[in-house]
C-alpha angles and dihedrals in degrees: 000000000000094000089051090049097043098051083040090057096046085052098047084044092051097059096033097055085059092039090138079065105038100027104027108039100055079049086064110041081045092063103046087054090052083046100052108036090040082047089055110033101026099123090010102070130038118188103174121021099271105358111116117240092240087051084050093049094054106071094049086047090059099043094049087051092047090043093051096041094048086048091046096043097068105020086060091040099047087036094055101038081055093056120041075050087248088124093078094073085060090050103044095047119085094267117132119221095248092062083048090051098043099039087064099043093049091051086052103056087050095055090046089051091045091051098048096037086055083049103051092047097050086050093048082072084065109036132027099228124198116217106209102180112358095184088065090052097037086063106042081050087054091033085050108040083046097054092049091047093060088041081054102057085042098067085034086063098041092044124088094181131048082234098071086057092055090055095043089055089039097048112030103020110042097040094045084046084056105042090047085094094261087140100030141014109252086229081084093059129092110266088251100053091043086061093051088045082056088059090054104089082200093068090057088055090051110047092040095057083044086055103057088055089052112016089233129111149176091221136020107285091211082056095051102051085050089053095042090045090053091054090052097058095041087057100038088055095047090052095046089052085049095053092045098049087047091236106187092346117074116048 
């Protein structure tokens, strides 16, 4: 228990103590999303009967931040403990491959929910949002921030360069993130483009933390934490194979 707290501890320091850069900035950027397409689209576009567009727009703001932070949280920290050979003090201490595991994936989660939780409180200046069921939201946002941790570490363990992170993050997570309905309902999509969003896990994460803020939802939210549970174990399952091989990591 010591080792996993430990190597917990040095993770959740090492984001905090940059926290301008990991919590601030995704604020930021958050914020100016929630500016600019409210800006646009507030009176033009109604999503549910009597819910503002810019109301709409706040619960998928704050899971994509809480997805991509918690993505970003343990993929930079593994990648860069790979690469400047600091890693090796993790590995040769008497540390098993499930605390590793865990340690990153629970860092993660913290930084997703800090970084939500910063985002939903900056928003709540702009847009009196109502909260229908928190316990639904509060575990797609867990189910979620977990899922992309252990994604996270996945590309982190594949990858040789910080660069292929990078890819990874640029051309799997953010356009999946995008095209989860965070900006849109996919009932406003063609027939043919709402079954390929249904192929997308992140849109289950999505909908079903919307949901728990309106009580509205584009599938059934019972449905979606199942799905999003199953990815997470694939996942989960799939990393976990990886630590234990000593894929990349152990030479």
């Amino acid at each position: 228990m010591r080792r996993f707290s430990t190597l917990c501890y040095k993770e959740l320091l090492r984001f905090f103590k940059v926290s301008i850069q990991t919590v601030g900035a995704p604020v930021l950027t958050t914020l100016l999303y929630l500016v600019i397409f409210g800006h646009a689209l507030e009176g033009r576009l109604e999503v549910y009967r009597g819910v503002r567009y810019t109301v709409f727009l706040v619960p998928g703001l704050v899971m994509m931040a809480v997805l991509q932070n918690a993505f970003a949280n343990s993929s930079s920290s593994l990648i860069q403990s790979k690469i400047t050979g600091n890693i090796v003090f993790v590995l040769l201490a008497p540390v098993s491959y499930v605390e590793f595991f865990a340690a990153y994936v629970v860092a993660s989660i913290v930084r997703g929910l800090v970084v939500g939780l910063c985002v939903l409180a900056v928003t709540l200046f702009f847009v009196d949002l109502p909260l229908h069921a928190p316990l639904w939201a509060l575990a797609f946002a867990l189910l979620g921030a977990a899922l992309l941790g252990t994604l996270g570490l996945v590309a982190a363990v594949v990858s040789d360069k910080i660069d292929q992170v990078a890819a990874f993050q640029n051309f799997v997570v953010v356009p999946l993130t995008f095209l989860s309905g965070v900006f849109y309902s996919i009932h406003t999509l063609p027939p043919f483009w709402q079954r390929l969003s249904h192929a997308n896990p992140f849109f289950y994460m999505v909908d079903g933390f919307r949901y728990g803020f309106f009580g509205a939802s584009d599938f059934a939210p019972a449905a979606s934490l199942a799905i999003v549970f199953a990815s997470l174990l694939a996942v989960c399952s799939a990393t976990l194979w990886l630590l234990k091989s000593g894929y990349k990591l152990r030479y």
